[in-house]
C-alpha positions in Angstrom: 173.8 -14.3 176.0 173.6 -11.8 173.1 177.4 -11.7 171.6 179.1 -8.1 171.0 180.4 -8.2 167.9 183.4 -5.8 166.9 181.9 -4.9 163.5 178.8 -3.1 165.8 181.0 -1.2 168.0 183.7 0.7 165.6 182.5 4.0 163.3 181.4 2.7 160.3 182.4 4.6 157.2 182.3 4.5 153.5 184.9 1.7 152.5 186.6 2.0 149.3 188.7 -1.5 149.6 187.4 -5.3 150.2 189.9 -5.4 152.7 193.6 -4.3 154.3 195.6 -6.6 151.6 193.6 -4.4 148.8 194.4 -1.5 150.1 198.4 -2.0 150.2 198.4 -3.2 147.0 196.1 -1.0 145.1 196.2 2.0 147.3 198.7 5.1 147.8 201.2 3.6 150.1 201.2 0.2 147.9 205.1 1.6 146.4 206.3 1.0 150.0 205.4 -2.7 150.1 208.1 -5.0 150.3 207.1 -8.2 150.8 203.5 -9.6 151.6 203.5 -13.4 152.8 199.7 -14.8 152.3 197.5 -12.4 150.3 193.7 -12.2 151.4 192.3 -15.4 152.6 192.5 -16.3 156.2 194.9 -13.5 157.3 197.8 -11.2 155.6 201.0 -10.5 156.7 202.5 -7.7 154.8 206.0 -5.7 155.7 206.6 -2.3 154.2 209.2 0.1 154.3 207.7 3.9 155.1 208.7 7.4 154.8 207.8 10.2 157.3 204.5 11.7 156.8 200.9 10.7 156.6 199.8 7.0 156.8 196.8 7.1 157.6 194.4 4.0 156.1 190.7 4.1 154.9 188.1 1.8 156.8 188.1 -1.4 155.6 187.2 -4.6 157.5 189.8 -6.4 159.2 191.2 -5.9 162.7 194.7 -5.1 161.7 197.9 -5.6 163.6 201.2 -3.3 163.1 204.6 -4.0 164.7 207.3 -1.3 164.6 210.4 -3.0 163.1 212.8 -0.3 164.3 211.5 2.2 166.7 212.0 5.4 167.8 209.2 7.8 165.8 206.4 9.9 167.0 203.0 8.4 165.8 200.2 9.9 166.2 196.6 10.2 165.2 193.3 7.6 166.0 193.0 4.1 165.2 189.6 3.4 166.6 190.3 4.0 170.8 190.5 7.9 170.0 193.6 9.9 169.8 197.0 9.2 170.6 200.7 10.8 170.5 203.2 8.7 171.6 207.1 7.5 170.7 206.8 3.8 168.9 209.6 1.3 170.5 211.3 -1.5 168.5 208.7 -4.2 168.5 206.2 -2.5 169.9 202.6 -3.4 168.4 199.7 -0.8 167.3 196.6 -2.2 167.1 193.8 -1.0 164.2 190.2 -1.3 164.5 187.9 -2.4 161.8 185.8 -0.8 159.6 187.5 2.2 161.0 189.2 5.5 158.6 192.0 5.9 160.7 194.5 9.0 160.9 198.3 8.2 161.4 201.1 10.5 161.3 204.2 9.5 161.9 207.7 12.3 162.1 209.9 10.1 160.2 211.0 6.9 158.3 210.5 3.4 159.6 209.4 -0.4 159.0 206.5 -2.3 160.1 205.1 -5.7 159.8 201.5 -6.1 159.9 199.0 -9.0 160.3 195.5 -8.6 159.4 192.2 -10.2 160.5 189.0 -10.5 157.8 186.2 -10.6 160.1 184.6 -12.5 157.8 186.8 -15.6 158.9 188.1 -14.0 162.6 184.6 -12.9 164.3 183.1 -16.2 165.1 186.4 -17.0 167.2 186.5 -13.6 168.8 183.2 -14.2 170.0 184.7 -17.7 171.4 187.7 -16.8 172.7 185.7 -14.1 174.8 182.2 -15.9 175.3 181.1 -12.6 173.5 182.0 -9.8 176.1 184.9 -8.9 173.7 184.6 -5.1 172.4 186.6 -2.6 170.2 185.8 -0.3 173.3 187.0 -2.6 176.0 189.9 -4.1 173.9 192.2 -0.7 175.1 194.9 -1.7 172.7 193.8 0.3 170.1 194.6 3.6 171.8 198.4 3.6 170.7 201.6 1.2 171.2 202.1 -1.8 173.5 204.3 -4.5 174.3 203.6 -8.2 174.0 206.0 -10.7 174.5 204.0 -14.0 173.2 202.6 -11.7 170.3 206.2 -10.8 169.2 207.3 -14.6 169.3 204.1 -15.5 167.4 204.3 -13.7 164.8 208.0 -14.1 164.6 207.3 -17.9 164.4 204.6 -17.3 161.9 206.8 -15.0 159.4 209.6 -17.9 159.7 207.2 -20.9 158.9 205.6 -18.8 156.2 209.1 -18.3 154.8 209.5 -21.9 154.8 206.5 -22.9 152.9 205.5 -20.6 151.3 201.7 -19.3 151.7 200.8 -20.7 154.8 198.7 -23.6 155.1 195.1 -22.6 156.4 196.0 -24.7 159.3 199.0 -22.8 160.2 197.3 -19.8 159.6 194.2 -20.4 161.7 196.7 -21.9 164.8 198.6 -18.7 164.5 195.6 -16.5 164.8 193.6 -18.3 167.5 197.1 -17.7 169.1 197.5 -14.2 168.4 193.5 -13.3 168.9 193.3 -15.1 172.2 196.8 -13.1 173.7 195.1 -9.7 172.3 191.5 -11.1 174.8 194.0 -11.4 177.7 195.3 -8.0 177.2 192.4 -6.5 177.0 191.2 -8.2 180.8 188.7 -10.4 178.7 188.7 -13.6 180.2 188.9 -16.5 177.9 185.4 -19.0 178.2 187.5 -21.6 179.9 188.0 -25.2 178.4 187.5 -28.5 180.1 190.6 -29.9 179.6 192.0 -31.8 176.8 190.2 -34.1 173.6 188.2 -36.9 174.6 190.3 -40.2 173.6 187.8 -40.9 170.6 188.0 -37.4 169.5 192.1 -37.1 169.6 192.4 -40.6 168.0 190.0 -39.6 165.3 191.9 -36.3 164.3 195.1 -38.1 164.6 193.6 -40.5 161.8 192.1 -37.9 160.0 195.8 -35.8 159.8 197.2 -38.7 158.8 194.8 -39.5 155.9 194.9 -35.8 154.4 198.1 -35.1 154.7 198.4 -34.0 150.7 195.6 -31.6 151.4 195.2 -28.3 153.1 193.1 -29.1 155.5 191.8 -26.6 158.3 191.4 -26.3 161.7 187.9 -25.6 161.1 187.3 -28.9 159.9 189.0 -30.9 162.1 187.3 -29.0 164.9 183.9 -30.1 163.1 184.9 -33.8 163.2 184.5 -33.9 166.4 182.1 -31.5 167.1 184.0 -28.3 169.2 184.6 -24.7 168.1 187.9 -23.6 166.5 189.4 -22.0 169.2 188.7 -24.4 171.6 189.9 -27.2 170.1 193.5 -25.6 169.4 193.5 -25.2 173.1 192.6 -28.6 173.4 194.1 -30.3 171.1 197.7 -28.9 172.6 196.9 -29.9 176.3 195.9 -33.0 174.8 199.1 -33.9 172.4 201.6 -31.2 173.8 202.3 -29.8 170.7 199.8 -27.6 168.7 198.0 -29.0 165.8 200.3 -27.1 162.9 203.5 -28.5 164.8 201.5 -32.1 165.1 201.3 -31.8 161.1 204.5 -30.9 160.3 205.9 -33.7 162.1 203.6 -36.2 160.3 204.6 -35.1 156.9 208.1 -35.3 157.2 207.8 -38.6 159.2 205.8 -39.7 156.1 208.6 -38.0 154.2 211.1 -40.1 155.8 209.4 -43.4 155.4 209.1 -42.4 151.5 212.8 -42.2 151.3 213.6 -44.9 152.4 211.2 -47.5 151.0 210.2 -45.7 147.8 211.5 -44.6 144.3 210.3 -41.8 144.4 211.7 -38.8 143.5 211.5 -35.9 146.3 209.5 -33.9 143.8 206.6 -36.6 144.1 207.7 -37.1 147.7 206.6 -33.6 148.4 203.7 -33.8 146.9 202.6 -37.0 148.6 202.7 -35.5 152.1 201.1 -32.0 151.6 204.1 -29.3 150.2 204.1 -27.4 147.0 207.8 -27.9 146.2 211.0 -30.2 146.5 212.4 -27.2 147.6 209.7 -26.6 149.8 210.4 -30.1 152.1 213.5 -29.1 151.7 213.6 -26.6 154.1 211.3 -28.1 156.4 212.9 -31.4 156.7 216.0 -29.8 157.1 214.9 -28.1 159.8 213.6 -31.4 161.2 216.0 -34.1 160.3 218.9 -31.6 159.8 220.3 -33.0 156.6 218.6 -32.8 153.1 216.1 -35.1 151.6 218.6 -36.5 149.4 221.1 -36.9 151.8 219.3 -39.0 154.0 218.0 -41.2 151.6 221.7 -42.0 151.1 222.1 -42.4 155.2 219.6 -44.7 155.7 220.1 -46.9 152.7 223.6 -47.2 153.4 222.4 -48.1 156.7 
């Protein structure tokens, strides 16, 4: 079957930027920037504080994602599914098509977040989550604001993990877009290519081994789906059915299990601890193992040797 690719379908004009983080940081609105969580790379989240007025962005080629913070403006103007005048609503999502100049007005101040998608990295998966039938004119999201429920928790999730390590992990990153990508498909009324249920025994033993092995690297979905021979999106799906948690979770809980084992058997300061299992700080395992074992590093070292 001959694959519809986005890039094909939008209006294609002169781009000035490599891509939606360039443009926030180099461009007009860059002074409105806030805080941007993982520049370039995989994807970008970005959130910026706006005034009233024009906000429109030049072509450049990622499949960008905004969500209105706050609410209650008037946008209006064409982001690739043609015009549009509507009121935004807290949380609401408008969705930007690539390689597209579009024209935004909005009639007064607000906040967004936005996510963006290089389709450099993104397209391949598109094409998989959708088996190719997946369009910029079909997609309907694109022709002003909707409402997604998983989307919101997603990227929710995504912002607080990011906030917790730092620059995401490529593996967090890619789980978080296959996520996102494949709830944008279902809105859209493009069937996903369905799976056939979870990881072969072999192939869920061998990217257990191989998480286990790497966990000081960043390793990425994309080569764990290579080990055992599947496409990225599909084996996320998998994978979860499979273990019952997805592969970024599955990670996590590996390092500070390794973490914890470190603590208590070792000398080793949680500096070299953190390093040891995959995280770029002591105050980075910090949080995480906080989260997980709800009491510091330090403090359970303490627990368990005075156990």
């Amino acid at each position: 079957m001959s694959q519809s690719k986005i890039l094909e379908d939008t209006t294609v004009t002169t781009t000035t930027y490599s891509s939606f983080t360039q443009w926030y940081c180099e461009g007009r609105l860059a002074s409105y920037v806030r805080m941007m969580k993982s520049p370039g790379g995989i994807l970008s989240l970005l959130e910026a504080a706006q005034p009233a007025g024009d906000m429109s962005d030049p072509a450049v080629p990622d499949l960008t994602l905004y969500q209105d913070l706050l609410g209650g403006c008037r946008v209006s103007g064409n982001m690739g599914g043609g015009h549009f005048d509507v009121m935004s609503e807290r949380g609401g999502f408008f969705l930007a098509a690539p390689n597209f100049a579009n024209t935004v007005m909005v009639d007064a101040s607000h906040q967004l977040r936005s996510l963006s998608f290089p389709l450099t990295h993104w397209q391949k998966v598109l094409d998989e989550a959708a088996d190719g039938r997946l369009s910029m004119e079909n997609m309907r999201l694109n022709r002003g604001s909707f409402h997604s429920l998983a989307i919101q928790s997603a990227v929710r999730n995504l912002w607080a993990l990011s906030d917790e390590e730092g620059v995401p992990s490529r593996l967090l990153a890619q789980a978080a877009g296959c996520e996102i990508l494949a709830e944008l498909c279902r809105l859209s009324g493009t069937p996903f290519a369905p799976t056939k249920g979870g990881l072969a025994p072999w192939a869920k033993r061998r990217c257990m081994e191989l998480m286990r092995e790497r966990l000081a690297e960043d390793i990425s979905l994309d080569e764990l789906a290579a080990e055992v021979q599947l496409s990225t999106f599909h084996f996320a799906r998998m994978f979860k059915q499979s273990v019952g948690v997805p592969p970024r979770v599955y990670l996590t809980e590996l390092r500070v299990e390794k973490a914890s084992e470190l603590l208590e058997l070792t000398e080793l300061s949680v500096t070299e601890i953190a390093q040891e299992v995959g995280y770029s700080s002591n105050q980075v395992l910090a949080r995480v193992f906080k989260k997980y074992r709800h009491m510091s590093p330090t403090d359970y070292r303490w627990a368990v040797r005075d156990t």
